[in-house]
C-alpha positions in Angstrom: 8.5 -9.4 8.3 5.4 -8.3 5.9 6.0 -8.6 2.3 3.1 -7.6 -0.3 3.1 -5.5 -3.4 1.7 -1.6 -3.4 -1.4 -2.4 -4.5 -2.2 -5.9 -1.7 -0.7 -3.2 0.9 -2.8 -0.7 0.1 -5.8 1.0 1.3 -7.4 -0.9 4.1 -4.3 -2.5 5.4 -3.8 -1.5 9.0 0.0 -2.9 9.5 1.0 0.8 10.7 1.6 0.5 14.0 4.5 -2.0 14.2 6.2 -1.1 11.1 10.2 -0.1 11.3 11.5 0.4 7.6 10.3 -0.3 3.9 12.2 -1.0 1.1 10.8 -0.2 -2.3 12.2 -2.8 -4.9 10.9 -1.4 -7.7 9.6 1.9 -9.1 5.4 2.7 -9.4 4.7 4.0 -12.6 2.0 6.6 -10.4 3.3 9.4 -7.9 0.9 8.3 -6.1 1.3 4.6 -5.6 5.1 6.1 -4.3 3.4 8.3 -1.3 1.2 5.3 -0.7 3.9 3.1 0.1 5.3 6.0 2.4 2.3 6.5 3.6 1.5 3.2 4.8 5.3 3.9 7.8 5.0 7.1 8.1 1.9 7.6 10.0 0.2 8.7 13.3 -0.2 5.6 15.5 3.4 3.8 14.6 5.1 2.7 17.7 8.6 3.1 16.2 9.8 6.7 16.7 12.3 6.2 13.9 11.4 4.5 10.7 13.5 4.1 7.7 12.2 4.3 3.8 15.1 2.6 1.5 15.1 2.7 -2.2 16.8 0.5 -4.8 18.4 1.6 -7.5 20.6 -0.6 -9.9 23.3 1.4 -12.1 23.2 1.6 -15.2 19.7 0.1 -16.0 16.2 1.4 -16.4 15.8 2.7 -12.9 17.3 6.1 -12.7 15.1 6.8 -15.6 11.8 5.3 -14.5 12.4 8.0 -10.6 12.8 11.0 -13.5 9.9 10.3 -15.0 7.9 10.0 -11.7 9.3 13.1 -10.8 8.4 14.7 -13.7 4.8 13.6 -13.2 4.6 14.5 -9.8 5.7 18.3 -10.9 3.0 18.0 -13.7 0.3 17.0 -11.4 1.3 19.9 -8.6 1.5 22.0 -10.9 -2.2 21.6 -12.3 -3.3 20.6 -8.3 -2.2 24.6 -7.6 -2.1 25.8 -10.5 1.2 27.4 -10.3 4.1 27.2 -12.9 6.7 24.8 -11.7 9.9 27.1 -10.1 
């Protein structure tokens, strides 16, 4: 078991290979701090074939929010990256 935060976990962290699931506790308030985490299972050189990603989400608090906004970011900054109008 490896427990850190997104940013001690981050870039330089080679725990790749042996990792099986992640569970997100909380929500980033940066798209790209979410793909990070992602990032940091699925990747070339794990030795699990199947990993699992599992996010927590408590009804009827502040979460479900705070994944909007991300994704509203995240369409924001694609949107500029290509600049394409979001379908």
């Amino acid at each position: 078991m490896l427990l850190g935060s997104t940013a001690k976990m981050g870039t330089g962290t080679n725990v790749q290979k042996k990792l099986i699931a992640v569970h997100d506790l909380d929500i980033p308030w940066r798209p790209a701090d979410l793909e990070q985490r992602a990032g940091r299972i699925i990747r070339q050189g794990n030795e699990n074939k199947q990993v699992q990603i599992f996010r927590y989400v408590t009804k009827g608090t502040f979460d479900a929010y705070s994944y909007q906004t991300l994704e509203n970011k995240q369409k924001f900054i694609s949107q500029i990256m290509t600049s394409k109008t979001p379908a």
